[in-house]
N, CA, C, O and CB atoms as a CASP TS submission, in Angstrom:
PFRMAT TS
TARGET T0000
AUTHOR 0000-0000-0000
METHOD Language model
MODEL 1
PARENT N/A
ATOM      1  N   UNK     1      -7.047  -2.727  13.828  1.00  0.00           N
ATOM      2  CA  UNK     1      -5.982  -3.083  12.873  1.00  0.00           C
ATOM      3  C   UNK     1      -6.467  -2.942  11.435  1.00  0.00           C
ATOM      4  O   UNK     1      -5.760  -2.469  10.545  1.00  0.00           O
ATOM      5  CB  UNK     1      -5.492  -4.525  13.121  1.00  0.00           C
ATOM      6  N   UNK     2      -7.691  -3.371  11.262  1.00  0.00           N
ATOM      7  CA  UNK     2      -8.337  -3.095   9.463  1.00  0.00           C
ATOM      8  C   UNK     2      -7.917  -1.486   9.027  1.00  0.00           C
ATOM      9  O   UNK     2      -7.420  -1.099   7.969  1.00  0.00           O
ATOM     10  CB  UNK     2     -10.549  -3.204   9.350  1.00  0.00           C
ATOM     11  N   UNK     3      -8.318  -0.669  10.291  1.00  0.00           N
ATOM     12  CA  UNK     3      -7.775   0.664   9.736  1.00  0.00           C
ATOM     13  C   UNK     3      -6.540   0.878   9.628  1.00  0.00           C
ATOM     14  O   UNK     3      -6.169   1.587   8.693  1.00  0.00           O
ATOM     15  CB  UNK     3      -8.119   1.671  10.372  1.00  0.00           C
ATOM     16  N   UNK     4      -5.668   0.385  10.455  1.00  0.00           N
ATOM     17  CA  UNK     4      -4.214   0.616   9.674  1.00  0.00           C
ATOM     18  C   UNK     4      -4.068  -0.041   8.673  1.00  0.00           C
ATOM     19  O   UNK     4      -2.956   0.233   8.223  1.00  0.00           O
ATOM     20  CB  UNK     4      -3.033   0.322  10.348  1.00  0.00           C
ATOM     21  N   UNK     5      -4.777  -1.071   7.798  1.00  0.00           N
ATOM     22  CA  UNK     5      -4.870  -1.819   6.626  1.00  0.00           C
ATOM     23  C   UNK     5      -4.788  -1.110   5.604  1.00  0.00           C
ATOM     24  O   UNK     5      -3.906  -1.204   4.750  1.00  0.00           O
ATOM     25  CB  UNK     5      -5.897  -2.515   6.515  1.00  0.00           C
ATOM     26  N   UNK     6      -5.792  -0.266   5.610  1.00  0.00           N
ATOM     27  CA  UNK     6      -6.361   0.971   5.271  1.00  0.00           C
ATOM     28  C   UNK     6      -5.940   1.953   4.805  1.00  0.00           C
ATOM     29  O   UNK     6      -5.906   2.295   3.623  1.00  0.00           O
ATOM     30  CB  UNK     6      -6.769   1.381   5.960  1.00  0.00           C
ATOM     31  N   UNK     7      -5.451   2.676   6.075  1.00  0.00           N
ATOM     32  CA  UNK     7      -3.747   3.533   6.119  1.00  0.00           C
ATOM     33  C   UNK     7      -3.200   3.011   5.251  1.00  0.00           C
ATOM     34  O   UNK     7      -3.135   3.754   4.272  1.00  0.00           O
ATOM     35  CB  UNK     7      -2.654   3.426   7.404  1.00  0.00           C
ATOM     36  N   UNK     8      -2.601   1.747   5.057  1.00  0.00           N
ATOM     37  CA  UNK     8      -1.349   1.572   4.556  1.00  0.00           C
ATOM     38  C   UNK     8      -2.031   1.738   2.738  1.00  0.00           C
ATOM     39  O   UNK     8      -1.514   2.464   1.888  1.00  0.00           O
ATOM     40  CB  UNK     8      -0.503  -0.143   5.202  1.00  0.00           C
ATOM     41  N   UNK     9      -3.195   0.915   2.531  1.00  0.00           N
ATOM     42  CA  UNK     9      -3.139   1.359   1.302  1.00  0.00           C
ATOM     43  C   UNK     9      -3.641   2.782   0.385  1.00  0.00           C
ATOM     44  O   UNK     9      -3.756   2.947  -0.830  1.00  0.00           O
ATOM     45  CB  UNK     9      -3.618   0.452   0.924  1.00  0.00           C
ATOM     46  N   UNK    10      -3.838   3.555   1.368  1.00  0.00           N
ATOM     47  CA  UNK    10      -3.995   4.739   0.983  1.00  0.00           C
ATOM     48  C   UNK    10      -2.623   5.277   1.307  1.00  0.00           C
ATOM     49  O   UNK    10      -2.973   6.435   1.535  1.00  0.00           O
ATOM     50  CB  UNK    10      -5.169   5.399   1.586  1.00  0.00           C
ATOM     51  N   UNK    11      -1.431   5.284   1.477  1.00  0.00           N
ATOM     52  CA  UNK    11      -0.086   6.015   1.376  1.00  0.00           C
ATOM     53  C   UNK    11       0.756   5.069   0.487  1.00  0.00           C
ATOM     54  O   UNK    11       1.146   3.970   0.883  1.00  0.00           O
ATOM     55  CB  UNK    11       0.657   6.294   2.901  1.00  0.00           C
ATOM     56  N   UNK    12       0.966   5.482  -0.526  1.00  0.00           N
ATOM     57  CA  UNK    12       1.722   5.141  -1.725  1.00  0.00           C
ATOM     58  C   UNK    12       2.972   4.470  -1.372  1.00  0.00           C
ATOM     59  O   UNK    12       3.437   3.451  -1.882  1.00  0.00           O
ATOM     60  CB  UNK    12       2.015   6.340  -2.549  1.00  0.00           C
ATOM     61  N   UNK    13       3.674   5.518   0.015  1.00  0.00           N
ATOM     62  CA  UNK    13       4.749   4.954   0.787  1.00  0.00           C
ATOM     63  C   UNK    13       4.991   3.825   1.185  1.00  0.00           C
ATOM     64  O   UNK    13       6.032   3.199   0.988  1.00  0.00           O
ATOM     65  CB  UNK    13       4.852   5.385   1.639  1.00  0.00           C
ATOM     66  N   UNK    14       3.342   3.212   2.218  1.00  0.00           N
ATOM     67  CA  UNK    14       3.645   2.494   3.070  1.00  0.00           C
ATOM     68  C   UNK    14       3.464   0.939   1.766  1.00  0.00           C
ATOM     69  O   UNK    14       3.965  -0.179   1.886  1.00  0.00           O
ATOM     70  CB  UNK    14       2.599   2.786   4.610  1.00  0.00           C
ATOM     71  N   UNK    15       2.847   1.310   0.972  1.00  0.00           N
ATOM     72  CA  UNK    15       2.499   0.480  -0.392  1.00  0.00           C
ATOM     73  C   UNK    15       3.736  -0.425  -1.019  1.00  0.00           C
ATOM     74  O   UNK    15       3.958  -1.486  -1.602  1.00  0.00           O
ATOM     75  CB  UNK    15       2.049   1.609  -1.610  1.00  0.00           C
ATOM     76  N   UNK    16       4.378   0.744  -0.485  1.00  0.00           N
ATOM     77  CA  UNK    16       5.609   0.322  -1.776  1.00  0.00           C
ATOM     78  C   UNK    16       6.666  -0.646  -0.760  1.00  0.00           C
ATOM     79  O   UNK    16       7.495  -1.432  -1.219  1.00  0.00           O
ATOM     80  CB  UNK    16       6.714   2.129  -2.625  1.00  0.00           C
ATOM     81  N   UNK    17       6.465  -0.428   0.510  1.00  0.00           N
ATOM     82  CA  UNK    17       7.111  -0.907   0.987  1.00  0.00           C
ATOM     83  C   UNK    17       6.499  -2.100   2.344  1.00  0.00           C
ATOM     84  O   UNK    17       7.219  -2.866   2.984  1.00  0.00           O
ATOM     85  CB  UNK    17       7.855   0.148   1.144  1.00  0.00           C
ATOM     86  N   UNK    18       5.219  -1.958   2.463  1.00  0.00           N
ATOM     87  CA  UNK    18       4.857  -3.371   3.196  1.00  0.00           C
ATOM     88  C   UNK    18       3.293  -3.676   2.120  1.00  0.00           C
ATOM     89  O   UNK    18       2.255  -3.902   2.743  1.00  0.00           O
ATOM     90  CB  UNK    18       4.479  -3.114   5.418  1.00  0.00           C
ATOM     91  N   UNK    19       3.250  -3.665   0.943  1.00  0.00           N
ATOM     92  CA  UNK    19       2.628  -4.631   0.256  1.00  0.00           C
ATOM     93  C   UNK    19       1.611  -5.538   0.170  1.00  0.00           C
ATOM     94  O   UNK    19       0.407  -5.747   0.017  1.00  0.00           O
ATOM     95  CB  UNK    19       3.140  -5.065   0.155  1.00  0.00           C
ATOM     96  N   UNK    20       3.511  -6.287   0.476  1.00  0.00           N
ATOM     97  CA  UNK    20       3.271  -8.065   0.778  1.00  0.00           C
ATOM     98  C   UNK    20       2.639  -8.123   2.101  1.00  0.00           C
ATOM     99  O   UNK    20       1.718  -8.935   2.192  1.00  0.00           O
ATOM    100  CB  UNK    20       4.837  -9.117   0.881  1.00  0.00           C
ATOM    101  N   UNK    21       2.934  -7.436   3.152  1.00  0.00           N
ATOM    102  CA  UNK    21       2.541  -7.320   4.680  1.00  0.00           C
ATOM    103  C   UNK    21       1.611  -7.274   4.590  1.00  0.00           C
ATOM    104  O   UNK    21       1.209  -8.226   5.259  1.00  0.00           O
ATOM    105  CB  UNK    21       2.869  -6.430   5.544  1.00  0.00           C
ATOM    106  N   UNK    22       0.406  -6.556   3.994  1.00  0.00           N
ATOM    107  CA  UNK    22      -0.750  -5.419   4.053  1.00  0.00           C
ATOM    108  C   UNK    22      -1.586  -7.011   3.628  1.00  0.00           C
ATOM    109  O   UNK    22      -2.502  -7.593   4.209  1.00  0.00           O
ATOM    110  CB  UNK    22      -0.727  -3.597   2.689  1.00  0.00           C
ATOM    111  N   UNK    23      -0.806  -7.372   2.361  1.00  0.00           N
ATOM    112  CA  UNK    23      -1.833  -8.815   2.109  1.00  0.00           C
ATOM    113  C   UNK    23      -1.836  -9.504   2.861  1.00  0.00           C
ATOM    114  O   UNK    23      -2.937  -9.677   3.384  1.00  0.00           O
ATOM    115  CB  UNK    23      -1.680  -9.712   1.149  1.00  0.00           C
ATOM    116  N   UNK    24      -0.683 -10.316   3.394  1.00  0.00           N
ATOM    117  CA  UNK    24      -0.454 -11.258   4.742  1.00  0.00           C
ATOM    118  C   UNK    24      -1.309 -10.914   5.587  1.00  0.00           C
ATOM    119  O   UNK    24      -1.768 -11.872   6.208  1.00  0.00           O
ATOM    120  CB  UNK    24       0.872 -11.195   5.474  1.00  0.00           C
ATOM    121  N   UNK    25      -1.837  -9.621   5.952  1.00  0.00           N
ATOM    122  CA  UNK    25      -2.651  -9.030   7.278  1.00  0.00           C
ATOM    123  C   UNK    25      -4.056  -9.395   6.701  1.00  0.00           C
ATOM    124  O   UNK    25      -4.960  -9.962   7.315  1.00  0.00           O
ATOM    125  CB  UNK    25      -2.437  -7.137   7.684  1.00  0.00           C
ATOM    126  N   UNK    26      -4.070  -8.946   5.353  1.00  0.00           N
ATOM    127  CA  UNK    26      -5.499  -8.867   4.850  1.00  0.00           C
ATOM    128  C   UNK    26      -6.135 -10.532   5.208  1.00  0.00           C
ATOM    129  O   UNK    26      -7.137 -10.827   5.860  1.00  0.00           O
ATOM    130  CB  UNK    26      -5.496  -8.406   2.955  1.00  0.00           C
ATOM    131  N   UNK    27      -4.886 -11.672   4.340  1.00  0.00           N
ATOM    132  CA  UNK    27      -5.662 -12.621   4.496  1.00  0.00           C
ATOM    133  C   UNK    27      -5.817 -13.046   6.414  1.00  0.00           C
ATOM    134  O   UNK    27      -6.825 -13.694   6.698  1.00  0.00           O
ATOM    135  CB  UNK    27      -4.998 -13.782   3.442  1.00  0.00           C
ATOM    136  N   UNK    28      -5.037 -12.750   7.373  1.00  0.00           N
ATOM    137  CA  UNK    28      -5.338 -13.146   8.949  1.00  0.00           C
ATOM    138  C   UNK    28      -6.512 -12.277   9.549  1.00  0.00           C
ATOM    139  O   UNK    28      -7.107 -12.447  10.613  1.00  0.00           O
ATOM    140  CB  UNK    28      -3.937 -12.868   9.943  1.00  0.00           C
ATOM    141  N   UNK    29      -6.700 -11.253   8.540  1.00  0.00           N
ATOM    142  CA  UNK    29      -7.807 -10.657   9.049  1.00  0.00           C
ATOM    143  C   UNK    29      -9.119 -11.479   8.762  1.00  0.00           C
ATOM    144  O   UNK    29     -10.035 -11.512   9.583  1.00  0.00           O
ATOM    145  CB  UNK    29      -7.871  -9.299   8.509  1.00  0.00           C
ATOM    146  N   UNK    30      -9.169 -12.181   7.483  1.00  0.00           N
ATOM    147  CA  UNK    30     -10.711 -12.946   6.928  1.00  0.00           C
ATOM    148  C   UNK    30     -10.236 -13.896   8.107  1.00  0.00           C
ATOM    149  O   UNK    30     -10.908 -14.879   8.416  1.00  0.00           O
ATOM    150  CB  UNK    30     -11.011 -13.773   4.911  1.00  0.00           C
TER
END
């Protein structure tokens, strides 16, 4: 899952549109 973390912030796309998600994940990932 860290690599789809990853993914997401390397595509501008997925950036713009799960964000907030990508952080939410970041912090359940620590």
């Amino acid at each position: 899952m860290a690599m789809d973390v990853r993914d997401h912030r390397a595509v501008p796309e997925h950036r713009k549109m799960d964000e907030e998600e990508v952080e939410d994940l970041l912090e359940k990932f620590d």
